[in-house]
Each structure stands twice: as structure tokens, then as C-alpha cells.
C-alpha positions as CSV (number, residue, x, y, z in Angstrom):
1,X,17.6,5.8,-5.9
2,X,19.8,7.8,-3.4
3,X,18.5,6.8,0.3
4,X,18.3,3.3,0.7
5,X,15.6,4.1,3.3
6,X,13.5,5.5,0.7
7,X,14.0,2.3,-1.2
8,X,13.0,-0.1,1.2
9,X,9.7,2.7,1.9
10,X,8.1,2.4,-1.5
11,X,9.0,-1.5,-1.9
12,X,6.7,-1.7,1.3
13,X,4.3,0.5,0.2
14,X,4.1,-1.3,-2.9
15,X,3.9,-4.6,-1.5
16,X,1.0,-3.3,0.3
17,X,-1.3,-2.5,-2.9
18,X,-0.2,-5.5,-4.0
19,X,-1.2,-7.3,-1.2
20,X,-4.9,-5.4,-2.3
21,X,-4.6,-6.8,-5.5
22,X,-4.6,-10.4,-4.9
23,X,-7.3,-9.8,-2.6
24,X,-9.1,-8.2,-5.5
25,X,-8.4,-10.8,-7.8
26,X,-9.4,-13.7,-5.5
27,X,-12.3,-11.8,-4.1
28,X,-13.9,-11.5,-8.1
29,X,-12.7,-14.2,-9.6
30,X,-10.0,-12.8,-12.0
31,X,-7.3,-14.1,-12.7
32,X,-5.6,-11.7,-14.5
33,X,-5.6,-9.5,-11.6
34,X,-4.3,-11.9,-9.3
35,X,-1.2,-12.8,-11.2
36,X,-0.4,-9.7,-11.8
37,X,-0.8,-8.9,-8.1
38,X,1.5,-11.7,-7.7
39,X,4.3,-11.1,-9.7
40,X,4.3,-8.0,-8.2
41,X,4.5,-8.9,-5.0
42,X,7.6,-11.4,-5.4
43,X,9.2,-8.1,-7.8
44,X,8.6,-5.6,-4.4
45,X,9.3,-8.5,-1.4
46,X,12.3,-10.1,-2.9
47,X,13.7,-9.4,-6.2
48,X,14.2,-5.4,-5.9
49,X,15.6,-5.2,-2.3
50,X,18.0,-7.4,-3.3
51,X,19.7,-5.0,-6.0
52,X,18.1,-1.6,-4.6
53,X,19.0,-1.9,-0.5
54,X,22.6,-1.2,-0.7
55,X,24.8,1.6,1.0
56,X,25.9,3.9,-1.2
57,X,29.3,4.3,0.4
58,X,30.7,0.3,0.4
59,X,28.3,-1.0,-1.3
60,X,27.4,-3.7,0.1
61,X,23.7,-5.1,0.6
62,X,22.0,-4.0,3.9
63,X,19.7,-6.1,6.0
64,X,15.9,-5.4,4.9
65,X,14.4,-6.4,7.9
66,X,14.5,-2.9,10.3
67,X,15.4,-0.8,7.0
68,X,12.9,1.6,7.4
69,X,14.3,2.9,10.6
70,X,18.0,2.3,10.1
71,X,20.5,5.4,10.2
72,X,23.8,3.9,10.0
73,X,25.4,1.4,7.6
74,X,26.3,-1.6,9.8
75,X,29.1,-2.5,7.9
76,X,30.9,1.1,7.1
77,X,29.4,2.8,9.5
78,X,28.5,5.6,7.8
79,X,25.2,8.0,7.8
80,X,22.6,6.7,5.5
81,X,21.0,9.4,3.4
């Protein structure tokens, strides 16, 4: 993925339906659902920001928490796409 900004977009947006998935699950009884639901969410909230949320110019792993909105690399200091 080319815009870390993107990344961190989607994995939010993902957690999100997740989110609607346990809620599912719990809400009928299935369990299937819900640990589904669940894996997801620990795939989208901690496991793929950890390896997608990187600046493509150094590298290195970029703070998830303001992601969304960040424009600069605070370690380079270069433009994010």
C-alpha cells in the first residue's frame, strides 16, 4: 500500500464492521460470527498497523494514534503520500 494514511483509513474502517460483527454474534447467539469478528478485530487494531503504518521514505513505523490526519513523517520529515 502506497499512503500510509490510506492504510491506517481502511484498518479503521475495518475495525468498524468488525466492531458490527461481534455485536452480531453476541446479539444472536453465534459463535462463529463472533470469533470471527474477533480475530478480525485484533488482525485490523493491532497486528496490520504494526507492519502496514510505515513511511515509505526511512522506513520506520509511524505512530497510529493521529494517523489519519498526519502529513509529515515525524522522523524524516518528509511529505506522506
Amino acid at each position: 500500500m502506497n499512503s500510509p494514511r490510506t492504510a491506517a483509513k481502511l484498518c479503521w474502517i475495518f475495525t468498524i464492521i468488525s466492531f458490527v460483527g461481534v455485536g452480531i454474534g453476541l446479539y444472536t447467539t453465534i459463535n462463529t460470527i463472533t470469533y470471527i469478528s474477533l480475530g478480525a478485530l485484533v488482525i485490523f487494531m493491532i497486528i496490520l498497523p504494526m507492519f502496514v503504518c510505515r513511511c515509505p521514505y526511512c522506513g520506520q513505523k509511524l505512530p497510529t494514534r493521529g494517523m489519519a490526519n498526519m502529513k509529515k513523517c515525524p522522523y524524516c520529515g518528509k511529505e506522506l503520500p
